[in-house]
matplotlib code that plots the C-alpha trace (Angstrom):
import matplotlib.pyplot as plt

x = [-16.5, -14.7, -11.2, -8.3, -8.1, -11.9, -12.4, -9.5, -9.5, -7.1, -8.6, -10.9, -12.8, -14.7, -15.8, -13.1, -10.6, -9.3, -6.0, -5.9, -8.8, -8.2, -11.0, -9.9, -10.3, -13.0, -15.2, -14.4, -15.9, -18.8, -19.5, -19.2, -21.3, -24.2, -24.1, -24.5, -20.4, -19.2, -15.9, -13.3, -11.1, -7.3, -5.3, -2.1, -3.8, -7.5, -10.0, -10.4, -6.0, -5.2, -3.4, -7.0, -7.6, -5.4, -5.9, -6.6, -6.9, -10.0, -10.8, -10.8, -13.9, -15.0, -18.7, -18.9, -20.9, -18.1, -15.5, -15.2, -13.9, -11.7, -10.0, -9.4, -7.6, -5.6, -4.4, -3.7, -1.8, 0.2, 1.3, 2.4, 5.5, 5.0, 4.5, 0.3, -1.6, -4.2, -6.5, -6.5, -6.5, -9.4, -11.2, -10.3, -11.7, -14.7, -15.7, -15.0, -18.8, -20.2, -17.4, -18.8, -22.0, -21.4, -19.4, -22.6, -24.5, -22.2, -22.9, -20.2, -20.7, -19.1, -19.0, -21.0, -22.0, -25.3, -26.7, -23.9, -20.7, -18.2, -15.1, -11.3, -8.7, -5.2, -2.0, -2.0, -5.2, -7.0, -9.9, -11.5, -11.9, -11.3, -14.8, -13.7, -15.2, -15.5, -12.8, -9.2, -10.3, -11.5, -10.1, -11.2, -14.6, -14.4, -12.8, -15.1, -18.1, -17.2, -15.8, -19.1, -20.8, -18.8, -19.6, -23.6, -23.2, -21.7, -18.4, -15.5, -12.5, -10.0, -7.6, -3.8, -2.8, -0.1, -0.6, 3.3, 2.5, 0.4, -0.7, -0.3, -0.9, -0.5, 0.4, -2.7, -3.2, -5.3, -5.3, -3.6, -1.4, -1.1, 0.2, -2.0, -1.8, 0.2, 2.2, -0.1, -1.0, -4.3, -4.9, -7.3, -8.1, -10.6, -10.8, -10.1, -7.2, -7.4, -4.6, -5.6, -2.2, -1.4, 1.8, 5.6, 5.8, 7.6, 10.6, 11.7, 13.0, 10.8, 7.0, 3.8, 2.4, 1.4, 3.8, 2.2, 2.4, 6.2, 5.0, 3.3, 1.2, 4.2, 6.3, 4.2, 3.4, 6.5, 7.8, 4.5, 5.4, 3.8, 5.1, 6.0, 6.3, 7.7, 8.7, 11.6, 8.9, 8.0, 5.8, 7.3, 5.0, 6.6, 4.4, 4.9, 5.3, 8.7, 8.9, 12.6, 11.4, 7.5, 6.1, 5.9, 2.6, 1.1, -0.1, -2.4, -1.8, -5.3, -3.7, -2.0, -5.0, -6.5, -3.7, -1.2, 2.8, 6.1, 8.6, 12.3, 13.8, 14.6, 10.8, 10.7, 8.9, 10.6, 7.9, 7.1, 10.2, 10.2, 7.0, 4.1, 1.7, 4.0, 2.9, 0.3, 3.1, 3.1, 4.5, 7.8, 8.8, 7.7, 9.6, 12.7, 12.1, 12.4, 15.2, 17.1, 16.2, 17.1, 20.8, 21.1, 20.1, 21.9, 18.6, 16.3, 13.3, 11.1, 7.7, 4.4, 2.4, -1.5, -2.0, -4.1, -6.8, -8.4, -8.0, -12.0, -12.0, -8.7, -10.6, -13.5, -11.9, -8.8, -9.8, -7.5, -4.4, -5.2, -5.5, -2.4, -0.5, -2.0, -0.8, 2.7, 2.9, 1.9, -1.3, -1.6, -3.2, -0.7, 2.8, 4.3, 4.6, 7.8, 7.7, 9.5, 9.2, 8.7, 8.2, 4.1, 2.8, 4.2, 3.4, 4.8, 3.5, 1.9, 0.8, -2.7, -4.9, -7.4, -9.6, -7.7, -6.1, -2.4, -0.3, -0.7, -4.3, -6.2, -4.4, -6.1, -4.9, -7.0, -5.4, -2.0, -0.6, -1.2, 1.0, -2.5, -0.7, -2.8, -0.3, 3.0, 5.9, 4.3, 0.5, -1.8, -3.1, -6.4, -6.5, -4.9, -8.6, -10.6, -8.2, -9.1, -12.8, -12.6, -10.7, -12.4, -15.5, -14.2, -13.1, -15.7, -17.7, -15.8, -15.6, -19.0, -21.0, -22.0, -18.6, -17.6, -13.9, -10.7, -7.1, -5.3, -2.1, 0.4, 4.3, 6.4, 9.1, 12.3, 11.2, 14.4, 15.1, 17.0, 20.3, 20.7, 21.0, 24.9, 27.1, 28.7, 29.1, 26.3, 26.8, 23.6, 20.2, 19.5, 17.0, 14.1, 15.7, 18.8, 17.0, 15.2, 18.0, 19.8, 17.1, 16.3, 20.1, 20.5, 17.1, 15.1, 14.6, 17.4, 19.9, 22.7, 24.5, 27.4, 24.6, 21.9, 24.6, 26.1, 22.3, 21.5, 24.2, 23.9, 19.9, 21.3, 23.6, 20.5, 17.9, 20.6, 20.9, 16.9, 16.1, 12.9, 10.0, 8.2, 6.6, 5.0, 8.2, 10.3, 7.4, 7.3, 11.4, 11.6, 8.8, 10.8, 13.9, 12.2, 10.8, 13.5, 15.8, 13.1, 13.2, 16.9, 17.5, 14.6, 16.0, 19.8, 18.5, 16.1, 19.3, 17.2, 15.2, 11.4, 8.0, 9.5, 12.5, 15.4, 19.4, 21.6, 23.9, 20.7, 19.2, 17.1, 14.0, 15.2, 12.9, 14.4, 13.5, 9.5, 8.7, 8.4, 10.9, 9.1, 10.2, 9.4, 11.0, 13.6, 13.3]
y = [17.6, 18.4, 20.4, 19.5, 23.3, 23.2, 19.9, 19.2, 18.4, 16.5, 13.1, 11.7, 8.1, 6.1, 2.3, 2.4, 4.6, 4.5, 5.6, 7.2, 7.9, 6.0, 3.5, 0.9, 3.6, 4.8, 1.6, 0.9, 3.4, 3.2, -0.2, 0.9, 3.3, 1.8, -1.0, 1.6, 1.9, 5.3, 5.8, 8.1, 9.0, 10.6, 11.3, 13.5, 14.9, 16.3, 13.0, 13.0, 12.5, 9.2, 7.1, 5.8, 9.2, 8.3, 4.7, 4.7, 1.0, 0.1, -2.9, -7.1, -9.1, -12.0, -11.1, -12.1, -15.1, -16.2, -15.8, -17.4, -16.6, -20.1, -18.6, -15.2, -17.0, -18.8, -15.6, -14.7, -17.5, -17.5, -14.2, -14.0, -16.3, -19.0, -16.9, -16.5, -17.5, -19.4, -19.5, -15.5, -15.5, -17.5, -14.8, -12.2, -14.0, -15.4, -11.8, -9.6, -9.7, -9.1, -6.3, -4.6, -4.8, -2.9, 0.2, 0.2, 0.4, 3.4, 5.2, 4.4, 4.6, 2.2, 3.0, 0.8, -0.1, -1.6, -1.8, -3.8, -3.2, -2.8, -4.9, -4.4, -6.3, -6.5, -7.6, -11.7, -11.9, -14.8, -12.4, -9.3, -9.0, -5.4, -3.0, 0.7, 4.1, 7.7, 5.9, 6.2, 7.2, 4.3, 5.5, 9.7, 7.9, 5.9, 8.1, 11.0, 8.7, 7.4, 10.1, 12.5, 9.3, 9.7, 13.4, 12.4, 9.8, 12.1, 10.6, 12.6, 13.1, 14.7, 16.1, 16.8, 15.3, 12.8, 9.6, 9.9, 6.3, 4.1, 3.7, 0.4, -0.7, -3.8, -5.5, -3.8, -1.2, 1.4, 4.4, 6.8, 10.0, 12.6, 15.9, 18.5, 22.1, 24.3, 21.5, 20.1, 16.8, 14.9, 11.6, 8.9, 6.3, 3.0, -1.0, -0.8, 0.7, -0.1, 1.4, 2.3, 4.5, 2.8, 2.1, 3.2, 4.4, 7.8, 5.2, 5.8, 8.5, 7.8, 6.6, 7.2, 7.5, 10.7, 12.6, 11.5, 7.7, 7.7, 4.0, 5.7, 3.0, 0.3, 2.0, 2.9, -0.9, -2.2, 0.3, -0.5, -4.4, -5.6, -7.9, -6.6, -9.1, -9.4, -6.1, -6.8, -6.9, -3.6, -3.5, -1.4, -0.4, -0.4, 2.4, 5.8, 8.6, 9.5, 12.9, 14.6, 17.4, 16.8, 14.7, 10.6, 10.1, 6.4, 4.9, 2.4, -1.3, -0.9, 0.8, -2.2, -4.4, -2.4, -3.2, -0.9, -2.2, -1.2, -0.3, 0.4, 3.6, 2.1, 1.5, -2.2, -4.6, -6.7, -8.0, -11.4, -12.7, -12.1, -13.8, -15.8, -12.8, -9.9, -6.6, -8.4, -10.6, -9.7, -6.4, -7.7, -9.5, -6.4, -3.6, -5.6, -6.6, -2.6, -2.3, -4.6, -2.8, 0.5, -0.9, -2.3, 0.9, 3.5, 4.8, 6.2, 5.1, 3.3, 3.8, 2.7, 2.4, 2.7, 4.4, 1.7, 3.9, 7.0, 10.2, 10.0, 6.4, 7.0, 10.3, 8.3, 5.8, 7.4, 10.9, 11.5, 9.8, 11.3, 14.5, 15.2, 13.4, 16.3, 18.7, 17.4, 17.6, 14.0, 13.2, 9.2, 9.0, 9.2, 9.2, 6.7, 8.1, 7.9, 5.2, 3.7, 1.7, 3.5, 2.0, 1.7, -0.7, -2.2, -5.9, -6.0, -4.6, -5.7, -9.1, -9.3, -12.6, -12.5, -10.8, -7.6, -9.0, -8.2, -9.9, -6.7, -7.0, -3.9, -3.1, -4.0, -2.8, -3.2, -2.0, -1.7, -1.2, -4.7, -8.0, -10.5, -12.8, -12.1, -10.5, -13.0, -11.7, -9.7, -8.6, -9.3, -5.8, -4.4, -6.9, -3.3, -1.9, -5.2, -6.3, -2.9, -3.3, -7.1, -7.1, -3.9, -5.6, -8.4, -6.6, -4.7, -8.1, -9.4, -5.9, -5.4, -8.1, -11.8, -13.5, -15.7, -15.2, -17.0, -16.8, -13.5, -14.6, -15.6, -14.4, -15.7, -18.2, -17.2, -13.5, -11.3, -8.0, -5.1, -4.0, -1.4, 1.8, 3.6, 2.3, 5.1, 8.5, 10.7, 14.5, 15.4, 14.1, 13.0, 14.5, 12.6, 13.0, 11.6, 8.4, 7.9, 8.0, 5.5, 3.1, 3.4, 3.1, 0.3, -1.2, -0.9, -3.1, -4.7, -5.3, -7.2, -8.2, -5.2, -2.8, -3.8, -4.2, -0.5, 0.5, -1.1, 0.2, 4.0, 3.7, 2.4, 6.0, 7.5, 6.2, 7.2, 10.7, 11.7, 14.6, 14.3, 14.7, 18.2, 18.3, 17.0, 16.4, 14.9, 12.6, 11.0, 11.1, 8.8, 6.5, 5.9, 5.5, 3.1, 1.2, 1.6, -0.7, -3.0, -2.9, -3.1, -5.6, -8.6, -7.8, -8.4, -11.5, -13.2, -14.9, -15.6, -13.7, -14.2, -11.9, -8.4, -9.0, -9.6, -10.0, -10.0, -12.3, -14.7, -14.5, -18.0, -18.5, -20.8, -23.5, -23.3, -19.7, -20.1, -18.6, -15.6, -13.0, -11.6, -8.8, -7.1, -4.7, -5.5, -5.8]
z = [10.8, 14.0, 13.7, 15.9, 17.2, 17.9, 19.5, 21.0, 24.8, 27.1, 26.5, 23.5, 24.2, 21.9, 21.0, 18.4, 17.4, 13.9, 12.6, 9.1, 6.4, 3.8, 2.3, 4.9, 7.6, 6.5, 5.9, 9.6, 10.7, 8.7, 10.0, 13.7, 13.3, 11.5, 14.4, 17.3, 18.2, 18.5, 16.2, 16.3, 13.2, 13.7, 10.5, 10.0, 7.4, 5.7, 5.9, 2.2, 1.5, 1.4, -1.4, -1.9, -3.4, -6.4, -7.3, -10.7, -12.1, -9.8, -7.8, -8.3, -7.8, -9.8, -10.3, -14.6, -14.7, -16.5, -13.9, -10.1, -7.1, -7.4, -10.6, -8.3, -6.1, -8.1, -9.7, -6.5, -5.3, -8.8, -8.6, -4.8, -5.7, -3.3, 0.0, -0.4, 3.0, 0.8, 3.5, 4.1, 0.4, 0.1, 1.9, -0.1, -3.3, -1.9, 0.2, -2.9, -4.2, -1.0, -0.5, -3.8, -3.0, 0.3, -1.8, -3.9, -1.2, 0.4, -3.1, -5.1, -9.0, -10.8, -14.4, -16.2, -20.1, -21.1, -17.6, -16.3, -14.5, -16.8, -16.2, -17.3, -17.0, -15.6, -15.8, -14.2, -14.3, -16.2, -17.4, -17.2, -13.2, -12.4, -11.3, -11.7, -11.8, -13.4, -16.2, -14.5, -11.3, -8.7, -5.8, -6.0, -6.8, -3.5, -1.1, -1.7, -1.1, 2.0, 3.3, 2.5, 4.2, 7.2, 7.8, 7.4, 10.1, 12.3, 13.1, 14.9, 13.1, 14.1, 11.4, 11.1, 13.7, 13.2, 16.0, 17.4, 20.0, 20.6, 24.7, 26.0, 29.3, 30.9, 27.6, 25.9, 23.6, 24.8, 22.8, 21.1, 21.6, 18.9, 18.1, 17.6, 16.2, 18.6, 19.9, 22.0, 22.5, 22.5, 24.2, 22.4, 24.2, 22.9, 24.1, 20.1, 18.2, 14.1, 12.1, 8.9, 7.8, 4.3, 2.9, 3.2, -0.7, 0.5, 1.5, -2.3, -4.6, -6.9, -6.0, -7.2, -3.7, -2.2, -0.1, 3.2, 2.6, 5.0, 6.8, 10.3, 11.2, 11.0, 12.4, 15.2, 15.9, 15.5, 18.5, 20.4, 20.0, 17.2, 15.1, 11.8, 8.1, 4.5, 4.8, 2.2, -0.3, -2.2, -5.3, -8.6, -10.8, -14.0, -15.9, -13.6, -16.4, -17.0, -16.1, -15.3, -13.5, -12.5, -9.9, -10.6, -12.6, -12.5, -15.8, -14.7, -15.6, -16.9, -20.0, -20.7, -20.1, -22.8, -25.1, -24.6, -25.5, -24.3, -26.5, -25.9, -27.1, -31.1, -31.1, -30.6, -28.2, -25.8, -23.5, -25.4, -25.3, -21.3, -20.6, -22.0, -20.9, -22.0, -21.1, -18.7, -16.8, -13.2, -11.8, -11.0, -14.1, -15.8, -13.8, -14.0, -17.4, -18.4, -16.0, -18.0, -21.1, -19.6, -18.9, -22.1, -24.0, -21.3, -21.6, -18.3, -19.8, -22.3, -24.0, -23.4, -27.0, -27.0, -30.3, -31.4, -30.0, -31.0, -29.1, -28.3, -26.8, -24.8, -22.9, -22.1, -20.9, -19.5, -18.3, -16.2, -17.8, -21.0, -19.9, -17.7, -20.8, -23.1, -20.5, -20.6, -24.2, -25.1, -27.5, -26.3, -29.4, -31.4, -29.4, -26.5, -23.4, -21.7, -18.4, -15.9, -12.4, -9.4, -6.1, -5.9, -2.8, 0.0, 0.4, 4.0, 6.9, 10.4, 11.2, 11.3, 11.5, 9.0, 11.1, 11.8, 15.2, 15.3, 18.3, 20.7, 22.2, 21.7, 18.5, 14.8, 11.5, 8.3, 4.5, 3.2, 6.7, 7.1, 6.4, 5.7, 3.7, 1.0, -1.6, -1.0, -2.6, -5.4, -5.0, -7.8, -9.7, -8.2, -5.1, -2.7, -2.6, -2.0, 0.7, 2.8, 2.0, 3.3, 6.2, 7.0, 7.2, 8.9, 11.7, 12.1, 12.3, 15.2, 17.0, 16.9, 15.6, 16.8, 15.3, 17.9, 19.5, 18.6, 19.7, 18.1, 16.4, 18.6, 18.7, 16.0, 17.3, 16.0, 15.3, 14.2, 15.9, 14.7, 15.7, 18.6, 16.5, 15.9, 13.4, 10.6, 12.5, 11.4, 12.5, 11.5, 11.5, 8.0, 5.7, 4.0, 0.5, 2.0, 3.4, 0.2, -2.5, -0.4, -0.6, -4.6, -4.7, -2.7, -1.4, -4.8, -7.9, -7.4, -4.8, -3.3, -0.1, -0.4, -0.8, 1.4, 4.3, 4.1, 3.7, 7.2, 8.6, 7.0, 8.4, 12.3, 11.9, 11.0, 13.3, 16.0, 15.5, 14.9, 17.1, 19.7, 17.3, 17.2, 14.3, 11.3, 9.7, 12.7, 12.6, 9.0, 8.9, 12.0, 10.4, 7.0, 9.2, 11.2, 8.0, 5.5, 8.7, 8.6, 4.5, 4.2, 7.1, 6.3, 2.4, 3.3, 5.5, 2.3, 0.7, -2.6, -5.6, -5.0, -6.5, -6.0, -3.9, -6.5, -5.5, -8.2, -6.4, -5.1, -8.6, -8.3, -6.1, -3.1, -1.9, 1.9, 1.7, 1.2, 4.4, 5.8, 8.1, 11.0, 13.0, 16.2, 18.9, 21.6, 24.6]

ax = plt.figure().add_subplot(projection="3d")
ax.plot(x, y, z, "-o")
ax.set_aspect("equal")
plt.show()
């Protein structure tokens, strides 16, 4: 595998080059290379670190004889709160099987019992849907399979070495400039540019995505001229691990799906009275749901309950769970474990057709980076994986195999742009703690106008006193700038509650608002 210091010359070239190493990234790649394409991965950090790594619940495909990819979809559609592209959706459902088959075939494991794929099941999901592997631990399972796969094939990748633009040229992207070890820089330049950077988790105080996951790839579009969507809409999981003074710990909705039940602090359940599904109601009614019992209580948390399984079934089938509970002093078995929300996936992102076009020729994005259309307003549990393993594919198709052309997406009318940065006097550049606190403050669970307006205007103050990026760390602060204005601005704009988005002084879901808020640069 090629190391920045080692291979680094003034200019790179291949068929496609491909931003991040995630499983979206990755499976890219893969498929460029088995058709005779040379690929070339950049990431800002090792290939096998991505969020990919720790995805614990697995991934959604309706392969039971029992289930169909109709009833996927209208799980889907049900939980994206009315802002679901039905068609991209439809593809998503339809694919999945295919999709699996192709991970198989890239040596994933997925656990099985009897012979058979073992299936879990979710929270909004009609049945058991969900295809996981080594118990609790999907994504480690996936990410170290294809990216063991890439290093047999061959490909380039070039490591730590955050993209800081994207080269266009006569209203094309081109390639790619990054920062490389020593402060140099390193020029990558492809006919195809797929970004493959993930989400913007690290907007928030509290997350359970990985330190890395600060929104490059989005920003990096929207400054290259991309059009940028639903960005006010951020997925809370509701069970991360209440831990004062660790990091955030996600308790995968799987738990529930086995049976788990939250509790508030005087032992009781609240979730039935909330919705039909209780503990399996979607994301967003959940989070907010323990947000309310968290208020009520003056309490900072609640419990999650799965006692109702022995300490032997709950290793097998949670390793990984079970074991960093034991380590913080909690036997699953037998006590709740402390939970609250923490932000989790971003539903937003760039506009892409739903074949990986964006509206900047040249440029492609595949994964979380992406606005599909897919996930509406609140994305349905386990459908994050299978959405980068589709579109992946897709893409790949079109770049490289006999799908025939078709117009990219064209410019939004009536796209918004935002506000010439200034505002509040900032003396000093901010810090990334700073950035985040304001937006679990003000841009998180729940929000409203007074809020989301100073935070748009604290972000502007921000964004204007950045210094010229020289590092790793310039880098990732100017991207959660750059996304938490996009965040705070389409969320101040949305004047209505809908999926994850919820204003306490919009509280009701607005008909006129069933549509989305695009966004892309000035001129």
């Amino acid at each position: 595998m090629a190391d920045a210091e080692t291979s680094i010359s003034r200019t790179l070239s291949a068929d496609v080059v491909v931003v991040g190493s995630g499983i979206a990234g990755l499976f890219v790649a893969l498929q460029a290379s088995e058709r005779g394409a040379s690929a070339l991965i950049v990431t800002k950090g090792a290939v096998d670190e991505a969020n990919t790594r720790y995805a614990q619940g697995g991934i959604a495909a309706a392969i039971d004889e029992h289930d169909s990819p109709e009833q996927h979809l209208r799980d889907t559609i049900e939980a994206g709160a009315g802002l679901v592209d039905e068609e991209a959706a439809r593809v998503l459902c339809t694919e999945a099987p295919g999709r699996v088959a192709d991970l198989v075939r890239y040596g994933v494991r997925f656990d099985t019992d009897g012979g058979s794929i073992s299936l879990g099941r979710e929270g909004a999901h009609a049945g058991r849907r969900v295809l996981r592997a080594r118990g609790d631990q999907t994504g480690l399972e996936i990410e170290l399979s294809l990216s063991s796969l890439v290093q047999r094939h061959g490909i380039t990748v070039i490591e730590h070495a955050p993209v800081e633009r994207i080269l266009v040229e006569d209203g094309r992207a081109v390639g790619v400039e990054t920062l490389v070890r020593g402060g140099k820089t390193l020029r990558c330049e492809s006919p195809s540019v797929v970004l493959a950077t993930g989400g913007a988790g690290r907007l928030y105080r509290f997350t359970t995505n990985i330190e890395s996951a600060t929104g490059d790839g989005i920003a990096l579009a929207f400054r290259a001229g991309a059009e940028v969507r639903d960005m006010e809409f951020t997925q809370f999981h509701p069970t991360a691990m209440h831990r004062p003074d660790a990091p955030v710990f996600l308790i995968s909705e799987a738990v529930r799906g086995e049976g788990a039940v939250l509790l508030d602090t005087s032992g009781e359940r609240f979730m039935p009275t909330v919705h039909p599904l209780a503990e399996l109601a979607p994301r967003d009614v959940v989070a907010r749901a323990m947000v309310e019992q968290m208020r009520e209580t003056g309490a900072d948390h609640v419990y999650l309950d799965v006692s109702q399984h022995d300490a032997d079934w709950l290793a097998t089938r949670f390793p990984n769970i079970y074991r960093t509970c034991m380590e913080s002093g909690i036997d699953m078995a037998r006590d709740p474990i402390p939970v609250s929300p923490a932000a989790h996936y971003t539903m937003g992102g760039v506009r892409t057709n739903t074949w990986g076009e964006t509206t900047l020729p040249g440029l492609h994005a595949v994964g979380e980076v992406t606005s599909t259309g897919v996930h509406g307003a609140n994305r349905l549990a386990s459908n994050s994986l299978l959405e980068s393993v589709v579109f992946a594919r897709r893409l790949s198709d079109r770049l490289f195999g006999d799908e025939t052309a078709e117009e990219p997406p064209a410019p939004s009318p009536g796209a918004h742009t935002l506000p010439p940065a200034g505002g509040v006097a900032s003396p000093a550049p901010p810090t990334r703690e700073e950035v985040q606190r304001l937006m679990w403050e003000q841009v998180g669970i729940e929000r409203d106008a007074d809020g989301l307006a100073d935070a748009t205007e604290r972000l502007a103050a921000y964004e204007s006193a950045l210094p010229p990026t020289t590092s790793l760390e310039d880098h990732e602060l100017r991207s959660v700038v750059t996304c938490g204005r996009l965040a705070a601005t389409a969320a101040l704009l949305r004047e209505e509650s809908r999926g994850a988005h919820y204003r306490r002084d919009f509280p009701e879901q607005r008909e006129a608002w069933r549509r989305h808020l695009v966004f892309r640069a000035g001129e």
